[in-house]
Structure formats: C-alpha cells, structure tokens
N, C-alpha and C positions, 0 to 999 in steps of 0.2 A: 504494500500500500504506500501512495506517497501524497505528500500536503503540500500545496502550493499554496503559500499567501502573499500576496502583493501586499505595497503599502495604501494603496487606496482600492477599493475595488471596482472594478469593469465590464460593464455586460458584453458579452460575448467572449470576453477572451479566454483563455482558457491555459492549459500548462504552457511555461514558454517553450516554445522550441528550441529555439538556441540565443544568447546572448553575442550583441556586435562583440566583434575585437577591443572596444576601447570601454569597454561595462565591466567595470571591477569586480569578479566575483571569487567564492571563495567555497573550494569540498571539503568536507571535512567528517569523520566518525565520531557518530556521538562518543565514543569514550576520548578520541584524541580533543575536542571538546571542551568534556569533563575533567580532562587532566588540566589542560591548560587553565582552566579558571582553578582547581584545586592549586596548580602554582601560584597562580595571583591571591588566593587567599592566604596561600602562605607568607610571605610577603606584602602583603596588606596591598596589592595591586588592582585586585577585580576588576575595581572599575576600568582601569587604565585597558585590561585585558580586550574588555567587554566593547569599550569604543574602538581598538584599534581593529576588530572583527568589522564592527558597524561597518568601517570605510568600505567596507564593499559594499556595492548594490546590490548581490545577486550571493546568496549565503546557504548553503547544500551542508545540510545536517543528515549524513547517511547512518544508518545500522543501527537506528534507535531502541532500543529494549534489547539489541542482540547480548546484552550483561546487565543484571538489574544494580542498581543504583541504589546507595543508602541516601539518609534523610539531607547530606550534607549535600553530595552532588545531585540529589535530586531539586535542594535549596538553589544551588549555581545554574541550573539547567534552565530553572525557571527563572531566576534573575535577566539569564542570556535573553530569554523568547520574549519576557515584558521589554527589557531593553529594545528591542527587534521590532515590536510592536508598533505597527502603522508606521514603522519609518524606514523597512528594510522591507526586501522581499525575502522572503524565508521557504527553504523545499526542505520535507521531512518524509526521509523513506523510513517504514518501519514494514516487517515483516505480519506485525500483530495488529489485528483490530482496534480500534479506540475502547470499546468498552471492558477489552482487557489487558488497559495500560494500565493496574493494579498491580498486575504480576511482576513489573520492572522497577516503578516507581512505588514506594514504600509509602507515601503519605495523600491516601486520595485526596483532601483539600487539593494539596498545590499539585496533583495531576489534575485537577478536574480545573482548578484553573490556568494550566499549561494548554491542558485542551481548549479549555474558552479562547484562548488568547490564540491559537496554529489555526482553530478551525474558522475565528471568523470570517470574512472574506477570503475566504482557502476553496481551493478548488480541488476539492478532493477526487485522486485517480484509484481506485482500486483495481488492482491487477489480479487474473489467477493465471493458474497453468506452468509453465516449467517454465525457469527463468532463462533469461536471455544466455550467460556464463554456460548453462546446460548445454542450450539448446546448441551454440558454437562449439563447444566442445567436441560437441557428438558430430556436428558436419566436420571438424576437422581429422575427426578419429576416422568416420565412415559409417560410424554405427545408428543405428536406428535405434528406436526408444523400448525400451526395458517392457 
C-alpha cells in the first residue's frame, strides 16, 4: 500500500509520476528515518534534523511497519509527518493496512493521529498481487510463477 499527500490538495490528480530534475526530493526507510531523528535526539538536534529533511519537496518514506517501533521512535515518526504537514508532499509505502498500524506502532493515540495527519489529502494507492522485485526477478531467471 502507498500514501501520497501533497501539501495542498487537487482534484484530479493523483500519485505523481515522476518529479522534474530540479524538484528536491528525498527516499528514505522508515527505520533509516527513525535513526536519524533518534541521533538528533540524542544531541538535542530534532528539530534541526526535521527541517533539513523538509528542504525537499518530494519526501518517500519507504518500509513502514516493516520493524515495529517503541513509544520513543514512534514519538519522532510522528513529530516528522506533523512537521511535513501541509507543507511537504509526503509518499508512504507500507506493506500493512491502516487499521493495522497497531501492530508497529505501540501507542494508538499518536498512530491514529499519524494516520489523520498521511491520510488527509493523501491519495491513497493500494496494490495487490506479486511485487514488482518478484515479478523481475522471475523474467530474469526465466521462470514462471510458483
């Protein structure tokens, strides 16, 4: 599954396709993420962290719940998405449905306002069926599906 929010919302548009060459943007794993703000907290930086992420317009938050998260980086996660809120566009692939982002994040309060805050003007794309990494794979092998 993956979340597209702009910072203002648009009828018609829908997931971007591709960003120009000169659109600042930025991929990133939810855990590499989480560490990094876990270093700004250690050194009293967050914020500092938090803004120089902002600088991009276009902020790809990949593998979300693929490790669940204590109360502390689940605290930073959240801090990031409100920072991000209405002023960035923000893409969130997770593997797991929203109504069971429990299982990763430990304090429903602030996933349930991590989710208010991803899904509003989010265009949400749910995907099923074999992933794309599969699917390449097996044409480069030769092989056909299991």
């Amino acid at each position: 599954m993956a979340t597209w929010r702009s910072r203002t919302p648009r009828r018609g548009r829908g997931v971007p396709r591709s960003t120009p060459g000169c659109t600042p943007r930025r991929h990133l794993t939810a855990a590499d993420l989480v560490e990094q703000l876990y270093r700004g907290l250690a050194d009293n930086s967050v914020s500092r962290v938090i803004d120089t992420l902002l600088r991009h317009e276009l902020i790809i938050v990949d593998e979300i719940g693929f490790a669940p998260l204590d109360d502390t980086g689940t605290q930073l996660l959240f801090r990031f998405v409100a920072a991000a809120y209405e002023r960035r566009a923000l893409g969130v692939a997770s593997h797991w449905p929203f109504e069971q982002w429990g299982r990763f994040l430990p304090e429903h309060v602030t996933a349930t306002s991590l989710l208010d805050r991803l899904l509003h003007h989010a265009t949400v794309v749910v995907t099923e069926g074999e992933s794309f990494r599969m699917r390449e794979a097996r044409t480069r092998t030769g092989r056909s599906r299991p």
